[in-house]
N, C-alpha and C positions, 0 to 999 in steps of 0.2 A: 842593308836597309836600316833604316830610321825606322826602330819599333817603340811605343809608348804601348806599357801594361800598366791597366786602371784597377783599382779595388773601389768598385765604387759606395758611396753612402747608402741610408737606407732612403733618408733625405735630410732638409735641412728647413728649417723653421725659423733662424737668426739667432738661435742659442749656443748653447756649447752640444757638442755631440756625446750621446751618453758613454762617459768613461769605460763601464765594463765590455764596452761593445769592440774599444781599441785595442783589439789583438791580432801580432804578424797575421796576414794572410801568406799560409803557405801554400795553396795552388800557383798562386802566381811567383814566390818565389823557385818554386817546382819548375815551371813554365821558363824564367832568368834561366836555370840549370841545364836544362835541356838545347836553350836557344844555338844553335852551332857559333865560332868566333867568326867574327867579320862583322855581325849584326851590332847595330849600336844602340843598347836600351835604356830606357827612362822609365822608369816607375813613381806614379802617382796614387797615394792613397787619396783618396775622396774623402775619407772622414775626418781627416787631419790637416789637407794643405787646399788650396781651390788648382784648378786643373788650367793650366797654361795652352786654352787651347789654338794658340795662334804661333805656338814653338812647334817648328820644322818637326814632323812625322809623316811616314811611308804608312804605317800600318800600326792599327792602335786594337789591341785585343784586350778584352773587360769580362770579367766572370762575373757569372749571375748568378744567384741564387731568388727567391720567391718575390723576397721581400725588399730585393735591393734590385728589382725590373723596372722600375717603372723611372727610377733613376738612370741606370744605365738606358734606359732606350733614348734619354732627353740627351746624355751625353755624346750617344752615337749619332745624334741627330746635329749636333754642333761640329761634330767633326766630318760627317756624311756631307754637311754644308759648304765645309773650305775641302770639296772632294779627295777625303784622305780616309782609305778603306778602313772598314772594321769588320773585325769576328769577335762573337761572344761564343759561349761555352761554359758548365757550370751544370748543376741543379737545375736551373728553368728552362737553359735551351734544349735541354736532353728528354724534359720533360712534356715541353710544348712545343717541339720545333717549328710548326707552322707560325705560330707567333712571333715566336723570335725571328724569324730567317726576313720577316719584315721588316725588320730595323736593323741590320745586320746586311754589310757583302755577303757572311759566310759566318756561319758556326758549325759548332763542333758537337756531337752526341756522344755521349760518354768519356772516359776520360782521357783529357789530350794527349799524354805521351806518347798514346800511340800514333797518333798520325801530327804532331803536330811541326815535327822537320816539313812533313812532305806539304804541309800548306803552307809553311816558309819559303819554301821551295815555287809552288805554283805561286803565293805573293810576288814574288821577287821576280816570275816571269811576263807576271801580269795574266795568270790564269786560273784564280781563285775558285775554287766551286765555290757553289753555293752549300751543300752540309758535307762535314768528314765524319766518317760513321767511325769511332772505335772500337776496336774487339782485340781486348785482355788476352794475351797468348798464356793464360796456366793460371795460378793460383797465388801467385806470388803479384807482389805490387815494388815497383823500382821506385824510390824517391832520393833525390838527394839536393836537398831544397839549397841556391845560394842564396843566402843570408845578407850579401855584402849589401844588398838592394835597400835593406831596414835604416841602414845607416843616415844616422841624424832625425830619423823619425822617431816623436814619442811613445812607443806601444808601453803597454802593462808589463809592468819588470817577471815576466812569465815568458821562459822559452817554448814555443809549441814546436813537438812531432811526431811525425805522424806513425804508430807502429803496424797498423793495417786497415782497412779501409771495408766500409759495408759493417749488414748485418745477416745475419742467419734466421733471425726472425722475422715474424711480416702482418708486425702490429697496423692494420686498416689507415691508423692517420698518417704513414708515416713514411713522409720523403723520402729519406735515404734506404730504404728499401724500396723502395717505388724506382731509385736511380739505380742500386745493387743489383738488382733484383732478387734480394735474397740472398747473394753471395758474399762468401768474408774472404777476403782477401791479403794477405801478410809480407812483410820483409821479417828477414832475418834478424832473430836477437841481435847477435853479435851488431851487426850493421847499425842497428837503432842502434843501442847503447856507446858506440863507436862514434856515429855523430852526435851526440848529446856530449861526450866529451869533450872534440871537437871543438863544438860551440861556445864550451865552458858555462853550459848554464847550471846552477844550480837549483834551480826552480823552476820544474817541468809541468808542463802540459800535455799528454800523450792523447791525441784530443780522435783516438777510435772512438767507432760513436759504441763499443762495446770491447775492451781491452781483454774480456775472458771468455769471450765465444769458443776459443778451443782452451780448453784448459791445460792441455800441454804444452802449448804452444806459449803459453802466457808464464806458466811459472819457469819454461827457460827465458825468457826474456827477464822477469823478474829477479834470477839465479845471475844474468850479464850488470842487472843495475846496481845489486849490491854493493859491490865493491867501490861505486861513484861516490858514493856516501849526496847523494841530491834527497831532492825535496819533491815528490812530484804527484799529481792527480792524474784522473781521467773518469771515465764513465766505463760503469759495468753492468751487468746485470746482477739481481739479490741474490743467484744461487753460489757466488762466490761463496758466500758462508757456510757454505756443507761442505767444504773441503779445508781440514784441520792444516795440512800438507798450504793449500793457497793463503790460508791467514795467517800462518809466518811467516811466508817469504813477502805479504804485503808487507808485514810490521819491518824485517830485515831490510827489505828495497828503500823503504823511505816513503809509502804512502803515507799521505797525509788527509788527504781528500777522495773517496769514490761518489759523482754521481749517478744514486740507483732513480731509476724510473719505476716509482711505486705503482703511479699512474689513477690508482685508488684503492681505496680498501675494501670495498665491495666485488664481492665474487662475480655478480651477476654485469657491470661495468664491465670489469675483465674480460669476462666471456664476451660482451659486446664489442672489446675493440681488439679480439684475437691475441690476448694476451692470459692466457688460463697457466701456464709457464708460472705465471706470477702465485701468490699463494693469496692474497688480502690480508684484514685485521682478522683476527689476532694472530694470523700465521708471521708476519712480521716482525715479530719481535723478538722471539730467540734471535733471528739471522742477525737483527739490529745488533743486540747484545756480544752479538759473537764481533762484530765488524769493532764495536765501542774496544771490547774487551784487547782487538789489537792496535788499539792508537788511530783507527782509522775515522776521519772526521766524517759526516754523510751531507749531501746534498741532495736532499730529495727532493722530485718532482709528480704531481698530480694533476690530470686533466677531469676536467668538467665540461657537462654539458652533451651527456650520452642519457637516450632517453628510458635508461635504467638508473639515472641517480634517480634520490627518492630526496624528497627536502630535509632533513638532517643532515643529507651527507656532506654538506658544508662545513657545518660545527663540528662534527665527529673526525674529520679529514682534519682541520686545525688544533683538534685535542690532539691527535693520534701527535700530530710534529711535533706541539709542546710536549705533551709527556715522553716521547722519543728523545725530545730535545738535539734535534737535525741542528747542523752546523749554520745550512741554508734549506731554503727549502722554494718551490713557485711552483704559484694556485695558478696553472693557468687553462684555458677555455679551449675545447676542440677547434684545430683550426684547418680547413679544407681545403688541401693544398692539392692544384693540379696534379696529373696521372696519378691518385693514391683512391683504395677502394672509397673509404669516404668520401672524397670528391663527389666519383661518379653517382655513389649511393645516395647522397643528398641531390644532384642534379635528376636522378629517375622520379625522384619523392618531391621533386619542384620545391624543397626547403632551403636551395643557396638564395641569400638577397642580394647579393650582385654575381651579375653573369663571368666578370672577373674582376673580383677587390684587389686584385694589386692595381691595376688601371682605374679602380675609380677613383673621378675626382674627388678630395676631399676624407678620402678615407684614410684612416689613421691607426698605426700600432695599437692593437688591444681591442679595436672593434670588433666585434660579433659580425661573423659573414653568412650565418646560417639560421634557422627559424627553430631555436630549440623545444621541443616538445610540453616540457613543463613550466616555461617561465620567457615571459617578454625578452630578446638579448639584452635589452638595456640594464635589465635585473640580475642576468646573469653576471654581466661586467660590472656592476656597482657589487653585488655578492664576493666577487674576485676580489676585488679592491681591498675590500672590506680587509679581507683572509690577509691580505699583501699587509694593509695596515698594523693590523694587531701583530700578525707575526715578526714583523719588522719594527714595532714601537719599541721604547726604550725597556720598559718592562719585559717584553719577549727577551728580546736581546740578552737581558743581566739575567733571565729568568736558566737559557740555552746554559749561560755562561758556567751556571755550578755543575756543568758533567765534565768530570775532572779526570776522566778516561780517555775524551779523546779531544773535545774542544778546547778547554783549558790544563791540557796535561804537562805543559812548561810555562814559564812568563811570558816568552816567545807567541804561544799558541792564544794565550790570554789575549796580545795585544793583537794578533792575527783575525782574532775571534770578533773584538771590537770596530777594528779599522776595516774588515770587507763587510762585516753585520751593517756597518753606519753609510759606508759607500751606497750599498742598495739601497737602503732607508731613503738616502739623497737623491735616489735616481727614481724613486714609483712615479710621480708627477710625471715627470717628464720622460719617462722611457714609455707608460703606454699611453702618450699624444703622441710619439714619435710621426709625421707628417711622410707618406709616400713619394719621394721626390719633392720637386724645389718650384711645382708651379704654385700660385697664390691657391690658396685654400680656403673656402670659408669653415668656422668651429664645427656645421652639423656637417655630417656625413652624408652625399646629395646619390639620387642613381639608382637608386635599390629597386629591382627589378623583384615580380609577381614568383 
């Protein structure tokens, strides 16, 4: 078969697509790896090339995620039109199947390797179900993404891979535990570190949405990357720093970067978004100091918009970063993504204003989809802004720059420091109008339901 795999945009506007947003997708190169020989693949990124869709394809499969559905249903509809089947699969359709299996032959619920020979198989004979249900045989996750598919594409000079997949915890807003269902799932150090060689990157992304959920498991992976001598990030959780043992082997591996999910600094937030794990202000700050103390940069992140903030905690949330002096840091707004308890919890309480904001017309990256308790949304996204501004103005920036522990601890990390600080700076504008899909929009956001 003539198969075309899509990575599609979130949408398009007529501009350029936001830079930090350009990184390999690896399900789909996951997907290239798996495909058996005889198949003939094309891989089109959407956010990088426009999509040829009138070149010879059997079968064209497109991963979704929340935010990039209302895109892909326009493109499956292009192709549905010169009658040439499509499966999605992804975040959205595992999430919403009823939805998606409308613009779709056939998708897929949970993660393709498991079944996704055998819907090659039923494509090819021309007998597609309509959903393949996955079910993970153990604990372990098989990946072994080809890469050759990247070729001639411009991504971010970042190699991304994957070392296990899910989380163990089951913070209210949050997708990927809504898709895990709570479950962490791993490959083998050796294996990870094996293809990171491989690949010859020196500049990794290890993009678990939590790298220290078992902690044994993490520092023999971290004990296999040593010896690479790379460069590499990912996300973790804050407790990493209670373990004297983990914040060496970060500094020996070659951390340079962990995104922790502070989330906020108030106790009583935390306990609203099932996140009590977490410690708040001022319990943050030895861990900070411990993370600084081993070279390691932080990227933290804060949600707003639970009806335990109190009005300071805006100003107090942008003190804490400055005086922390976080590498990176994003203010951003609770956002109520299908199957996640929020969701449904705001639908019982009639506080969603649209029945589904990826589908509405007109709605855009960074809108408020919910009716927040203490403050107009419009208030709350102009408040956001605000935080994005200043933290990211040129005085933030120089301000971050004198912690010489971990942000500026070489020349190297100086100009690192400057050149991804000023990247973001470039992108606030324009990353939250980002536009849902590519039909005409007008500037207000239209639809908004009682």
């Amino acid at each position: 078969m003539r198969l075309t795999l899509i990575q599609p945009a979130m949408g398009h506007d007529g501009g350029h697509y936001v830079r930090s947003w350009q990184m390999e997708p690896l399900s789909i190169a996951t997907l290239a790896s798996i495909t058996p020989k005889g198949h003939e693949i094309t891989f089109i990124d959407d956010r990088l090339e426009p999509i040829p869709y009138d070149a010879p394809a059997d079968l064209v499969a497109i991963t979704v995620e929340t935010y990039t559905a209302l895109r892909a249903y326009q493109i499956a509809a292009e192709y549905r039109a010169r009658d040439v089947k499509v499966v999605m699969g992804g975040y959205h359709p595992t999430l919403v199947p009823d939805e998606a299996e409308t613009h779709a032959d056939a998708i897929v619920i949970g993660d393709a390797e498991y079944v996704w020979r055998e819907l090659l198989a039923d494509a090819a004979k021309g007998t597609l179900a309509k959903r393949y249900v996955s079910r993970p045989n153990g604990t372990t996750v098989s990946a072994a993404p080809d890469r050759s598919i990247f070729a001639g594409k411009r991504y971010l000079p970042l190699g991304l891979v994957e070392s296990g997949r899910g989380c163990r915890f089951a913070c209210d807003f949050c997708a990927v535990t809504a898709f895990s269902q709570a479950k962490y799932r791993t490959r083998s150090p050796v294996e990870v570190a094996q293809e990171i060689e491989r690949a010859g990157y020196k500049r990794v992304f290890i993009v678990d949405d939590n790298l220290t959920a078992d902690p044994a498991r993490a520092k023999a992976l971290l004990r296999e990357l040593a010896p690479l001598k790379i460069q590499w990030v990912s996300q973790a959780s804050i407790h990493v720093a209670d373990d004297p043992e983990m914040l060496r082997l970060l500094e020996k591996s070659g951390c340079t970067l962990l995104l922790i999910g502070f989330e906020s600094i108030d106790r009583d937030s935390l306990k609203a978004m099932n996140k009590t794990f977490n410690r708040g202000a001022p319990g943050f700050d030895a861990a900070i100091g411990k993370l600084r103390g081993a070279g390691v940069k932080l990227y933290g992140t804060f949600v707003f918009g639970y009806d335990t903030d109190v009005p300071d905690v805006f100003e107090r949330t942008l003190d804490f970063a400055m005086q922390q002096k976080l590498f990176l840091a994003a203010f951003n707004h609770l956002q109520p993504f299908p199957g996640t308890p929020l969701y449904r919890r705001f639908a019982e309480e009639r506080r969603l204003l649209y029945d589904k904001w990826w589908l509405t017309p007109g709605y855009r990256f960074g809108t408020i989809a919910f009716k927040p308790k203490t403050m107009a949304p419009e208030a709350l996204f102009e408040r956001l802004m605000g935080l994005r501004r200043r933290f990211y103005s040129y005085a933030g920036i120089f301000k971050r720059a004198t912690d010489f522990d971990a942000n500026v601890r070489s020349v190297s990390s100086l100009g690192l420091h400057f050149i991804v600080n000023q990247m973001l700076r470039r992108e606030l504008n324009d990353k939250w109008q980002t536009p849902l899909g590519d039909a005409p929009r007008p500037a207000a956001v239209a639809t908004a339901v009682a």
